[in-house]
Each structure stands twice: as structure tokens, then as C-alpha cells.
N, C-alpha and C positions, 0 to 999 in steps of 0.2 A: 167061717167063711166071710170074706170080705169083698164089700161091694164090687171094688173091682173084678175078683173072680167069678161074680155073677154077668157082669161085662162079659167075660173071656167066651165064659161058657153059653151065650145067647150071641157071642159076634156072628157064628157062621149065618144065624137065622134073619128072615125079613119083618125085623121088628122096627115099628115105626108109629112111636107116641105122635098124637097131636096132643098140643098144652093152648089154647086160648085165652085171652083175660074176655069173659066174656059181661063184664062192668060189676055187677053184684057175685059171682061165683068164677072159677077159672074151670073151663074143660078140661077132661081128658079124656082123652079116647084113644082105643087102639084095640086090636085082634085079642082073642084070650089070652094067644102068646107074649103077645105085648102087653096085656094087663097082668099077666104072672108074671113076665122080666120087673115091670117097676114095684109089683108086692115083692118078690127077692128083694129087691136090689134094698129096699126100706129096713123088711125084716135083717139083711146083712149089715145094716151100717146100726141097729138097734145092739148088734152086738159087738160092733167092729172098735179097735183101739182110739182112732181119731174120731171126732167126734162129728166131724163134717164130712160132706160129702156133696161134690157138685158135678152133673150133667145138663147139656143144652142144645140146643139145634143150631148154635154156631160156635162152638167149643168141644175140648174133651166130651166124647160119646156123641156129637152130633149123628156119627150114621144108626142113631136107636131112635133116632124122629124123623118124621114125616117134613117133606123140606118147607112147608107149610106153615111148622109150627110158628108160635109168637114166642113163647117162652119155656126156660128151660125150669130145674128143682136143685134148689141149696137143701140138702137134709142136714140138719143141726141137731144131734143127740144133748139131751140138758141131761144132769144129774138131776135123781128124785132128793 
């Protein structure tokens, strides 16, 4: 499964990350549903072809965050 299909499958739902820089640590916060959309979405690009993967609150996936948000998640898979 890839990240995008974790997308597809949470679009109908009222999921809405907040992301903060809050200076020493970054927030996040959101509903259970919205904290199991972003463990998917991790878990799926842990195994997905392209190694990256980017969502934000003024870009691709913006409606999966709170309009609030500061910022969005580059997920970058490394090789071990």
C-alpha cells in the first residue's frame, strides 16, 4: 500500500493534523483518527517504491490539516 492510497482511503473522513514549530520540539496533534492517518501514511511510504513523500496544509493533502497548521512532513525513506 502506498501512501497515497492511505490518502484515498481517509479522504471522506474529518482528519485535520495540527503541525507547530513550537522552537525546541514541533507539535502534532489531531483526533485518534487523525493520529492513525499519519502512522499509515509513515508505515506506507516505509514500504512504498519512491522514497519520498510530501504532505502540508498549503499543498498536495492540504485538506488532512487543520487550516491552522504552520507546517507540513517530507517523509524521506534512507536505505540501511
Amino acid at each position: 500500500m502506498k501512501p497515497d492510497d492511505i490518502c484515498e482511503e481517509y479522504g471522506d473522513r474529518q482528519i485535520k493534523l495540527q503541525v507547530r514549530d513550537l522552537g525546541d520540539v514541533i507539535l502534532i496533534e489531531g483526533s485518534s483518527d487523525a493520529l492513525k492517518f499519519l502512522g499509515k501514511v509513515i508505515i506506507a511510504q516505509s514500504e512504498a517504491q519512491d522514497d519520498g513523500f510530501q504532505i502540508g496544509p498549503r499543498g498536495p493533502g492540504e485538506l488532512f490539516f487543520d487550516p491552522r497548521a504552520e507546517r507540513g512532513f517530507y517523509i524521506h525513506r534512507i536505505e540501511e
